[in-house]
Each structure stands twice: as structure tokens, then as C-alpha cells.
C-alpha positions in Angstrom: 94.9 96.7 162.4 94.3 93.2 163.1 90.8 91.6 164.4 90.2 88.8 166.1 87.2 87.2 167.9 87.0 84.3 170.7 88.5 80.8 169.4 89.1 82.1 165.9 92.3 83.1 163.7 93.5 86.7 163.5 93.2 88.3 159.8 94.4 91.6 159.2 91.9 93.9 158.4 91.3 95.4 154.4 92.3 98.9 154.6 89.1 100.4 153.2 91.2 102.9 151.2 93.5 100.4 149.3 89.6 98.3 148.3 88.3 101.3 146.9 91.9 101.7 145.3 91.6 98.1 143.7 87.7 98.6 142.7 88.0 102.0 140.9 91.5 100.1 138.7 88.9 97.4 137.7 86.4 99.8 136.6 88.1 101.8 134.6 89.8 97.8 132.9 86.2 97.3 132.6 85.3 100.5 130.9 87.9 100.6 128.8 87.6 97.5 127.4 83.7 97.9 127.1 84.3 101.0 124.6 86.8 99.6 122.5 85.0 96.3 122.1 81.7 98.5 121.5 84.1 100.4 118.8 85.3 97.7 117.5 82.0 96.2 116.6 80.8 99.3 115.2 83.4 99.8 113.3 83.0 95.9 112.0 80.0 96.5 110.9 79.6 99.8 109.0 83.2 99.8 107.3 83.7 95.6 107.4 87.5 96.3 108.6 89.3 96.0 111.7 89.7 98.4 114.0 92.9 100.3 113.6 94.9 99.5 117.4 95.9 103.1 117.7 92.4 104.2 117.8 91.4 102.0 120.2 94.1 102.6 122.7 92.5 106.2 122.1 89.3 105.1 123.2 90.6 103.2 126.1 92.2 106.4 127.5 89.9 108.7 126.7 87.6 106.9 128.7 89.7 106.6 131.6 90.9 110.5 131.1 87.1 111.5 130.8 86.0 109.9 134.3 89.5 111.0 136.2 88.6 114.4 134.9 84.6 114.6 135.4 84.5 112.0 138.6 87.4 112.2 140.3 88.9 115.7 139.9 85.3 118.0 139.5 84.2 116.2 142.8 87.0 116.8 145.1 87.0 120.4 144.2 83.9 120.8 144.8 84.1 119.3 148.3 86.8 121.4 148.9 89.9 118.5 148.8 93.2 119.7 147.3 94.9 116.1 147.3 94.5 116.2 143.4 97.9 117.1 143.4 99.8 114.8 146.0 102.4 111.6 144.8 99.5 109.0 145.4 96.8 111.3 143.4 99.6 111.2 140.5 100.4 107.6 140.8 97.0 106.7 140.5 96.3 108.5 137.9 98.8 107.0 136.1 97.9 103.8 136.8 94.4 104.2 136.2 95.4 105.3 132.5 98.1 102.7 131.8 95.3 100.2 133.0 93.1 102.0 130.3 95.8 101.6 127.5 96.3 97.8 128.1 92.7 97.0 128.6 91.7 98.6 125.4 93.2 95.9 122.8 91.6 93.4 124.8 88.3 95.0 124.3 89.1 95.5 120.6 90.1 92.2 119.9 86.8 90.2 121.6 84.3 93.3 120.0 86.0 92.6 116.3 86.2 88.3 116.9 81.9 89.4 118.1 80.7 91.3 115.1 83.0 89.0 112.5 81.1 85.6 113.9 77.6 87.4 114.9 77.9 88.9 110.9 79.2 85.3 109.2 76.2 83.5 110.5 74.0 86.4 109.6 75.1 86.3 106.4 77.9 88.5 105.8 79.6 88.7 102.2 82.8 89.6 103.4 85.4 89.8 106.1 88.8 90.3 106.4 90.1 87.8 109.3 89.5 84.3 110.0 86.2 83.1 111.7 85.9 81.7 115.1 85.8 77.1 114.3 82.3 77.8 116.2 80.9 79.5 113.7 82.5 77.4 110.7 81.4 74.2 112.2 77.8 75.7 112.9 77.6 78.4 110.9 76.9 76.6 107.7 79.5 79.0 105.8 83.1 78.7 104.5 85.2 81.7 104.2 87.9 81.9 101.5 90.7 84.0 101.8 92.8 86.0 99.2 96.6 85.8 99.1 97.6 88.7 101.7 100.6 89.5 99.6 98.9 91.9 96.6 102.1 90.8 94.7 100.8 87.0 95.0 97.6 88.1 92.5 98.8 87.6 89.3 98.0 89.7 86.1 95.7 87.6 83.7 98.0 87.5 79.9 95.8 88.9 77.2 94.0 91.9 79.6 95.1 95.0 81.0 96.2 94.5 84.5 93.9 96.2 87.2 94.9 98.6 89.5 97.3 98.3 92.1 95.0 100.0 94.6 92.6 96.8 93.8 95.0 94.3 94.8 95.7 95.9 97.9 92.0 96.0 98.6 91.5 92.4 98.0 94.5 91.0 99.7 93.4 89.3 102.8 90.1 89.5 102.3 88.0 87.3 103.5 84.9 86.0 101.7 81.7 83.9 103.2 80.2 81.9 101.2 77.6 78.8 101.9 79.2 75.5 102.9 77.5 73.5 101.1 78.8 74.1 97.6 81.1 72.1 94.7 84.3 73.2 94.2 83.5 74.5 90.9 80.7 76.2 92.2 82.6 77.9 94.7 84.7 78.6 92.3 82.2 80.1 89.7 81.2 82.5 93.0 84.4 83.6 93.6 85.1 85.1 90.1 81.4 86.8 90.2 82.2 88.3 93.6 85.4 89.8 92.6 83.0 90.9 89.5 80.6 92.9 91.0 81.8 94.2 94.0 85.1 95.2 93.2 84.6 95.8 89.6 87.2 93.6 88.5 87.1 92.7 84.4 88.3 88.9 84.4 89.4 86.7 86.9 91.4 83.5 87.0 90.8 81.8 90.6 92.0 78.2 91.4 90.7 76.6 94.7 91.5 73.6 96.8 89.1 71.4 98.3 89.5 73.3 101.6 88.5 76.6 99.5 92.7 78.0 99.5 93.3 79.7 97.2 95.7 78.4 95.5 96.1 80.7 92.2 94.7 84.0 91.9 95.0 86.3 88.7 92.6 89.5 87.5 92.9 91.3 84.8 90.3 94.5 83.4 88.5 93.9 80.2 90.1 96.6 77.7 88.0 99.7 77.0 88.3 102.4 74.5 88.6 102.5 70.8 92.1 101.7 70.9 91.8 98.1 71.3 89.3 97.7 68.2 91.8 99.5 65.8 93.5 97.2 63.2 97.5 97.3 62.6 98.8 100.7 60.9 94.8 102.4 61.5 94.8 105.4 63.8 91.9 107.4 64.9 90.8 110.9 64.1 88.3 113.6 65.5 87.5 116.0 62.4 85.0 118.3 61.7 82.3 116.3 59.7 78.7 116.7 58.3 77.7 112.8 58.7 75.6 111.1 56.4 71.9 110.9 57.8 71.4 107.6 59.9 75.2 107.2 59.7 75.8 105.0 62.2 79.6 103.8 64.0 81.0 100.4 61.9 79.7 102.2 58.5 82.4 102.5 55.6 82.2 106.2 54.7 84.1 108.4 51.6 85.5 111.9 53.4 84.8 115.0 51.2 86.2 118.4 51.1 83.4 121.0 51.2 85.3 123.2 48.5 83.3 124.8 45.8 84.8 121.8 43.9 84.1 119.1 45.7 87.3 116.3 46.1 87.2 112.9 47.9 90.3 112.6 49.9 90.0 109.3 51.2 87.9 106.3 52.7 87.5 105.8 56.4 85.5 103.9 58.7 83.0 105.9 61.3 83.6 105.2 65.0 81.7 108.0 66.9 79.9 111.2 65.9 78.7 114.2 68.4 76.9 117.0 66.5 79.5 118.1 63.8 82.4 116.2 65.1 83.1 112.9 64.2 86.0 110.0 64.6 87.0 108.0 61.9 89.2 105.2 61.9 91.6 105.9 59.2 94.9 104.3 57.7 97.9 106.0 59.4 99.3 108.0 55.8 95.9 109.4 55.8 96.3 111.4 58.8 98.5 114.2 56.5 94.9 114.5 54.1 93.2 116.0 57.1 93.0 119.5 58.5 91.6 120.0 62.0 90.4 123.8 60.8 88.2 122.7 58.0 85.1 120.5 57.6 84.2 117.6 55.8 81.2 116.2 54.5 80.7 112.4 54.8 79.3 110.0 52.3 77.9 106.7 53.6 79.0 103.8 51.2 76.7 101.0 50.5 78.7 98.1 52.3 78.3 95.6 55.5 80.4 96.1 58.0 83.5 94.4 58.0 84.0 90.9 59.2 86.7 91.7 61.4 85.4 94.7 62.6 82.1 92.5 63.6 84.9 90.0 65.2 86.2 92.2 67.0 83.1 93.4 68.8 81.7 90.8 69.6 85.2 89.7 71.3 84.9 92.5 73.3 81.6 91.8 74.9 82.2 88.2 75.7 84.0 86.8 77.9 87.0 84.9 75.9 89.7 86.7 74.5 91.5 85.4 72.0 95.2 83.3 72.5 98.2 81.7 70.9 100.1 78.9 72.1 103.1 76.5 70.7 102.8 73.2 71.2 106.3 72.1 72.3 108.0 68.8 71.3 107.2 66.4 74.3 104.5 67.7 75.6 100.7 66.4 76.3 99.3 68.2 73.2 101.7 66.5 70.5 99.4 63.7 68.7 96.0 65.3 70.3 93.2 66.0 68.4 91.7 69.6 68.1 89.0 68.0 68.7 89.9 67.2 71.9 90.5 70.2 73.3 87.8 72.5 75.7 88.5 75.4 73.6 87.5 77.2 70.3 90.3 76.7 67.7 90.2 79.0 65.5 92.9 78.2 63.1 96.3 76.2 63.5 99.9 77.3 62.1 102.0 74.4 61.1 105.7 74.7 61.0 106.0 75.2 57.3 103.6 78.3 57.6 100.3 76.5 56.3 98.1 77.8 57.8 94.2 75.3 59.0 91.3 77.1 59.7 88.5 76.1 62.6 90.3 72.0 61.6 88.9 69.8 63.8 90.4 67.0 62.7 93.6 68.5 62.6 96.1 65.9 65.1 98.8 68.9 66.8 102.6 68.1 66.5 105.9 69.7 67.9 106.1 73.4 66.5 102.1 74.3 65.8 101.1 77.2 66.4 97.4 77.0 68.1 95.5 80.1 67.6 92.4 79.8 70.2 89.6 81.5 72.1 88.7 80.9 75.8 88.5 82.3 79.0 91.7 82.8 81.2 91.6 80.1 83.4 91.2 77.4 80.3 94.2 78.9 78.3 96.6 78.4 81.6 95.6 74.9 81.6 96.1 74.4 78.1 99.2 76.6 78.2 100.7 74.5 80.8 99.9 71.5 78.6 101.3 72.5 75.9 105.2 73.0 77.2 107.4 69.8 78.3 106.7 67.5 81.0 109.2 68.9 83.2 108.6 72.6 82.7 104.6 72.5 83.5 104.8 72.7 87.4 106.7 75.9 87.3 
């Protein structure tokens, strides 16, 4: 049908059908995308992850499905109109849901780029995608982002590595932290993040002035008695009457409870519950003890050891305790101990003389350097330490 009027250009008329055709598609693009960007802000926001694409596509045609089905369909049965079934019902219908299915990413994709800036300004600790340049030019945050490869963390040497499952929830993460900090204190940030939240032990994090990351390592701080037990010492849950006010680090003499009395052998207490203790014991003294009988324990009169105290206090700090060789060539030979940001603890020569805490000591080719620090200070000094040409790699 065409219309025209007096003095003015025929247009074909809109068939009213084929508008109402058009309108309804747009609706259900429009609905679509409304619930999976809804969805995908939600989700944002209560899990901190993106939404999975699959489930939005879901939501897309579910939405579509729900108004064919409740709209459409229920209303022409119950006026009566059987064209539910016929080609152009069909084709619409698939239209309508293929509309649904392309519309839903969309959605997903501005709902997830809504809550991730909306959260960064409003102070959001993490993320795991890239802020909008909106928000990180008026957001007054920078967001640092972990390798996305797990296998680009490295393990920390000297530590337990951390779990796998860890890694793969740190890599690509991204953290939000306020602009304006140093580089070292963005850096001091990072490593109590990883600390806290993810309950990471140590971490050795290396950042550019752009906040990369450019090296990444963890590693777990070791727990247990095993790391506390000295060369050839093994420990032993026995049967055990301790000493009143006995207490774990004390030197103890183990007794058999025989009508004679003998004194098998000299152990140190680690742990005691009720009538079962653990001592620490030298491994041929395992044979002396019977897990069927029961000792009595007598406290001896003696400080704790000093390496036992050592070791403790290791433990709870921080440092952990490394060994390096300084290398002919390299920065260390004809430095001062001194000189160097760590504790030196003592400093093996090449002819097996041996300094202890020397501070005046100058380091040549062959020393061994026997130190305490934190992780990210023995790389540096590790690196030093080898020849010029090997200390990039």
C-alpha cells in the first residue's frame, strides 16, 4: 500500500505487522542484555569474579524463553489463536532467542566493566581485569596485576612452596591500591596483601614504576616439629609421667618405671598431652623405647639449648637463614661484610676457616657467606654474588 497526499512524494506504507515484528526483537535485545549485565554486576560484587559466558548466554535465553512462553504463547491461547505453530511463529521464535543469545555477552561485558570501575573508586581491594583509564586517571587508584601464568610465580628457595591451588588463585588477579604511593611502599603492600588475604607465608614481589610486576615468588613459612629437629634427631610419642612444670625445650632423663628403676637415655621434651609426651631423641635411641610401656620423666637442671633457642626464634621471624659463594669476578669479591644489608652470620674461607659474625672480614673468590635475611634481599645478594655475565639470567 502506498500513500500519497496533494503535491507530496509517495512512501510506502509500514506494514503494522512487520513494526511490531522489529519492536518486540528489540525488546527482548534489550532484556537480555539488561539481565546479564544486572548478573554480571551481582555476580562482581558478591564473588569479585567474572561472570562465567555460558551462564550468561543462559540468562539471556531464559529471559527471552520466559516471555515467548508467558507473553506470547499463554495469550494467544487464551484468545483462542492457534498460529503458535505456523513457519513465521517458528521463525520468530528463533530469532527472538538467537537475538537473546547474542545480546547477552554484551550485557555481561558493560554490567562486569560497571561494578569493576563503580567498586575501584569505592574502594575495592581486589579485581581480576583491567580498570576502565576513567577510573585510573580519576580514580585516585592503581591496580597491580599478578603474572596470569601460575607457572610465572616462582617458589621462594629456603621455604616450602605453597600450594598450587594458590597460584592459580592469584594469577591474574588484580589488586587496587592508592595512587599515590612509593614504589617501595607499594611494594611493602603487596607482600602484606598476599599475607593476609591469601594466607601466603613469604613473598618475594619486584615492581616497576608502572606497578608490573615484574618478579613474583611465595613461598609458606615451615610448620611442624620437623623443621626444628637437628641432624640424626627424630621424634617420638611415648607413654610418659612428665616432670611437674615440665615444659617443651626442657632437657629431660627417660626412666623405666620397673621395680628397679633404669635410665635409658636423655631426650629433649617437645609436647606433652596428659600421659603422652614427644621427645626429641637421637635416632639409635628409638630401639630403647617401647610404645606399650610407660616412662617416667626427670627434668634436668639445664637452659635450653642455644641452638634450639636459634632455631625458634628463626621460625617466628621473618628471615630465614642462607648460604651463598661468592664467585671469582663478581661484585662481592673485595667487599666488606660490612657492607652488606644483611646479617652475616659467619663466613667459610676456602681453606675451611671458618669467621664468625666478622665484620671486617673483605669477601674473596671461593667464601662461603653464611647469612640471614628476608627473600627478596638474598636474590639480590645472590645475584651479586655470581659473574658479571651470569647475573641477568
Amino acid at each position: 500500500m502506498i500513500l500519497s497526499l496533494p503535491g507530496q512524494v509517495s512512501v510506502p506504507a509500514v506494514d503494522p505487522s512487520l513494526l511490531r515484528t522489529l519492536t518486540q526483537l528489540i525488546a527482548f535485545v534489550v532484556g537480555a542484555a539488561l539481565v546479564s549485565g544486572v548478573a554480571a554486576l551481582t555476580y562482581r560484587w558478591y564473588t569479585k569474579l567474572r561472570l562465567p559466558l555460558w551462564l550468561s548466554i543462559l540468562l539471556g535465553l531464559s529471559t527471552v524463553a520466559l516471555t515467548l512462553n508467558t507473553v506470547g504463547v499463554f495469550t494467544d491461547l487464551l484468545s483462542g489463536e492457534m498460529a503458535i505453530f505456523s513457519p513465521a511463529r517458528v521463525v520468530f521464535n528463533v530469532l527472538a532467542l538467537g537475538t537473546g543469545a547474542v545480546a547477552a555477552p554484551v550485557g555481561r561485558l558493560v554490567g562486569d566493566r560497571i561494578a569493576t570501575d563503580v567498586f575501584a573508586v569505592a574502594g575495592a581491594r581486589e579485581l581480576d581485569v583491567e580498570l576502565s583509564r576513567i577510573v585510573r586517571s580519576v580514580g585516585r587508584i592503581t591496580d597491580v596485576t599478578l603474572p596470569e601464568d601460575p607457572g610465572d610465580i616462582a617458589d621462594i628457595e629456603g621455604y616450602d612452596p605453597v600450594a598450587a591451588a594458590t597460584k592459580e588463585a592469584l594469577a591474574g588477579k588484580t589488586l587496587i591500591f592508592p595512587r599515590r604511593l612509593t614504589l617501595a611502599d607499594m611494594e611493602a603492600r603487596l607482600v602484606t596483601r598476599l599475607q593476609d588475604d591469601y594466607g601466603v607465608g613469604n613473598v618475594d614481589a619486584e615492581l616497576s614504576a608502572d606497578g608490573t610486576v615484574e618478579y613474583l615468588a611465595l613461598g609458606s613459612r615451615a610448620t611442624g616439629i620437623g623443621p626444628t629437629l637437628a641432624p640424626g634427631t627424630v621424634a617420638v610419642a611415648v607413654r610418659a609421667d612428665p616432670a611437674n612444670a615440665a615444659s617443651p625445650g626442657d632437657r629431660v632423663q627417660v626412666w623405666r618405671t620397673d621395680p628397679e628403676p633404669k635410665r635409658l637415655l636423655t631426650a629433649e621434651l617437645r609436647a606433652h598431652a596428659e600421659d603422652v609426651a614427644t621427645l626429641a631423641v637421637d635416632e639409635e635411641d628409638t630401639t630403647r623405647l617401647d610404645a606399650a610401656e610407660t616412662y617416667r620423666l626427670v627434668t634436668l637442671p639445664s637452659e635450653p639449648r642455644a641452638e634450639r633457642e636459634f632455631a625458634s626464634l628463626l621460625r617466628a621471624a621473618e628471615e630465614t637463614m642462607y648460604v651463598i659463594t661468592v664467585a671469582a669476578g663478581s661484585d662481592l669479591v673485595g667487599t666488606s661484610v660490612d657492607a652488606l644489608d644483611v646479617t652475616v652470620v659467619a663466613v667459610k674461607g676456602e681453606d675451611g676457616g671458618i669467621d664468625t659474625l666478622a665484620r671486617d672480614r673483605t669477601l674473596a673468590a671461593g667464601d662461603e657467606v653464611y647469612l640471614v635475611s628476608r627473600p627478596e634481599a638474598f636474590r639480590r645478594l645472590e645475584s651479586r654474588s655470581r659473574p658479571p655475565e651470569t647475573q641477568s639470567s
